[in-house]
N, C-alpha and C positions, 0 to 999 in steps of 0.2 A: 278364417282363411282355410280352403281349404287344403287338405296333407295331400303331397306328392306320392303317388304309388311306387313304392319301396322294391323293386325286383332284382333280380340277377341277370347279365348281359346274354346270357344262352336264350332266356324267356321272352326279353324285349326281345330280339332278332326274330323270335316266332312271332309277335306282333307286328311286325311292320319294315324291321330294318333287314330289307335285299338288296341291299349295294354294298359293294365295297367300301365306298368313302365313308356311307354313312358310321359303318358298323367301326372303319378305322378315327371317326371320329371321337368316339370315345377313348382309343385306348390313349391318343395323343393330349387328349385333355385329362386321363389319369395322368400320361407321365409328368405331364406341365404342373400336376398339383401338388407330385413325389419332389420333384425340383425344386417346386416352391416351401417346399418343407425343410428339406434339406437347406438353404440357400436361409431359411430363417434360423435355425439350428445353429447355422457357420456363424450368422452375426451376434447371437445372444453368446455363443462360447467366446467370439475375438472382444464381445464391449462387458459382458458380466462376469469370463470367467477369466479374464484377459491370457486365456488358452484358447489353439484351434485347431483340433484335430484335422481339419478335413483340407485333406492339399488340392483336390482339384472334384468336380464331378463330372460323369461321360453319361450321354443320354443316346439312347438307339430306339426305330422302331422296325420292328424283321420287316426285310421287302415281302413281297407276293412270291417270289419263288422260292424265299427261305422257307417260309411258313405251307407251301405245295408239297417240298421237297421233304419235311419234318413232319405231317402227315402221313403221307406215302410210306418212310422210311418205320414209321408205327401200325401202317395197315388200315388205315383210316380215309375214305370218302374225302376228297379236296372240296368241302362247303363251308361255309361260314360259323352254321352249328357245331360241326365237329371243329372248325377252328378255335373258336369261341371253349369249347371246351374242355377239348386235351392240350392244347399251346398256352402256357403257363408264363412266357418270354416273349410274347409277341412286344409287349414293351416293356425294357429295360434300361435300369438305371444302375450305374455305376459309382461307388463312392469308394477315393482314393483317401489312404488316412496314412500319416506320418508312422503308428506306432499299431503294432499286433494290440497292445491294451487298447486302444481306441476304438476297434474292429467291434469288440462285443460290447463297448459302451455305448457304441453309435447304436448296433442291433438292439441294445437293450430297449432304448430312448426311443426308438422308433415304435418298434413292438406294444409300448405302452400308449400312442396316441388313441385316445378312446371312438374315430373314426379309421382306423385302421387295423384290421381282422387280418393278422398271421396264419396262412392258410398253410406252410409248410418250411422248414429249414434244411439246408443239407451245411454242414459245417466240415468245409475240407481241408479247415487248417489242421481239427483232431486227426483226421481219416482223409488223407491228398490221392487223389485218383495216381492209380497205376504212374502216367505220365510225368506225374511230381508237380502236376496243378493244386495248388492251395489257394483256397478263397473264402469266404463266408459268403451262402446264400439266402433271400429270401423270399418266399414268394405272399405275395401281399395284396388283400383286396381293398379297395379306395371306392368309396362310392364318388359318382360323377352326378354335379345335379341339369339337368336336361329342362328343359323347359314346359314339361309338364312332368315328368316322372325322374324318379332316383335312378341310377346304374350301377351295379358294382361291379368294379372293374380290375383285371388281375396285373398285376408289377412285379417285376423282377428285378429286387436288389443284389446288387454283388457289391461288398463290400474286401477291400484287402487294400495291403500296402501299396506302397510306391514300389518297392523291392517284387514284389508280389505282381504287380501290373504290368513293369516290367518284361518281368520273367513271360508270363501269361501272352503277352501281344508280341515278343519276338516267337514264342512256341505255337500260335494260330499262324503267323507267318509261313512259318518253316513248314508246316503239317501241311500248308496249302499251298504249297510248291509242288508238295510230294504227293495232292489230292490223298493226305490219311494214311498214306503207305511208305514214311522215311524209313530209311534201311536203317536195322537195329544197332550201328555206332550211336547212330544221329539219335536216337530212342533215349540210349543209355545215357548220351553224353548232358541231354536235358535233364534226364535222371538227378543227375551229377548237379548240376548247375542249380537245381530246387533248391537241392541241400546247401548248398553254397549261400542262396538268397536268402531260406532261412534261418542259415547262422548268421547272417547280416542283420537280419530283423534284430533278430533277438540280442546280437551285441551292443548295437541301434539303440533299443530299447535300456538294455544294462546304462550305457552311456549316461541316456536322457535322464533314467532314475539317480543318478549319481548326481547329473546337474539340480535336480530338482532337491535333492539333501540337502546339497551345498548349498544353495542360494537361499535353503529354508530354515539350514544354521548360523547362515550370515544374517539372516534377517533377527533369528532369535538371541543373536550377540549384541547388534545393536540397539536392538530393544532394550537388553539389559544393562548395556554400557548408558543408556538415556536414562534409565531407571534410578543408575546408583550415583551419576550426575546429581539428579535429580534431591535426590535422599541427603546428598552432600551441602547442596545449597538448602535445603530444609535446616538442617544440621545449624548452619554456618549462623543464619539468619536466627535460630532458637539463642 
């Protein structure tokens, strides 16, 4: 049989692909196959580890004018090639996780799939933009198989909390009221409110650890209550 020709999606489009649809055909069939990753992930953690990190997932693809206007705003020709190129987010996935330790267990678990090539991280739960946005990013390549040839294709994960998501999709709101210019109360008072979300995580977090003690010394008590049962009826019986 013959091997499908292995390339990068900048290189194909110099082969053949000048449409729009075709070229956004790929990135939709990467993200449908990050989804499907993620979405197996969820079940092997709810039936093997009867734990589940992952409270919800959001999927996007940039329209046409996001991706003109992100371009532009870098000084860059609105074409396919330079799209293809420097747009890093044209499709993106979203994973929501109960707990700040789940964030880098999920990025670890992903990182490791031996078809998935980590092309870059920005980690802004260490380092939160100015704004008081914290997230973990990834940017990730996926190859797509096409029908005679490979594709690899670029994805953007963002992983963060519920607390974290929150905060995130009311602060795009607000910003986009103000088209990027809220008057510096409204700046600060997000400021504010980060911090708030991250002491939330992180008490969140203390909480869950304290459940997880407790239910792993209750189980280690009745083990040993079974045990010395146990040892009692051996006993009785000798």
């Amino acid at each position: 049989m013959e091997n499908k020709k292995e390339i990068g999606a900048e290189e194909y489009i110099g082969e053949g692909i000048d449409s729009w649809n075709s070229v956004m055909l790929t990135y939709t069939a990467a993200l449908k196959q990050m989804e499907t990753k993620i979405s197996i992930l969820n079940d092997e953690f709810k039936h093997v580890h009867q734990y589940n990190p992952i409270e919800y997932v959001k999927t996007r693809i940039k329209t046409p004018e996001s991706i003109v206007k992100k371009l532009k705003r870098y000084g860059y020709e609105a074409s396919i090639q330079n799209m293809v190129k420097y747009c890093n987010d044209i499709a993106g996935l979203r994973v929501v996780c109960s707990f700040t330790s789940d964030i880098y267990r999920l990025a670890e678990i992903i990182g490791r799939q031996n078809d998935i090539t980590v092309i870059s991280i920005k980690d802004y739960m260490k380092k939160p933009k100015e704004s008081g946005y914290k997230s973990y990013h990834m940017i990730v390549s996926i190859p797509v198989f096409l029908s005679d040839r490979q594709v690899d294709v670029k994805v953007e994960i963002q992983i963060r909390t519920i607390a974290m998501d929150f905060w995130a999709s009311l602060e795009h709101k607000i910003y986009y009221k103000f088209e990027g210019n809220a008057p510096d109360y409204i700046s600060r008072d997000l400021r504010e409110c980060s911090e708030i979300v991250s002491n939330l995580d992180a008490r969140m977090l203390h909480l869950n650890e304290a459940i997880m003690r407790t239910k792993q010394e209750a189980l280690e008590e009745s083990l040993e209550e079974k045990r010395k049962v146990q040892e009692a009826g051996e006993d009785a019986q000798a």
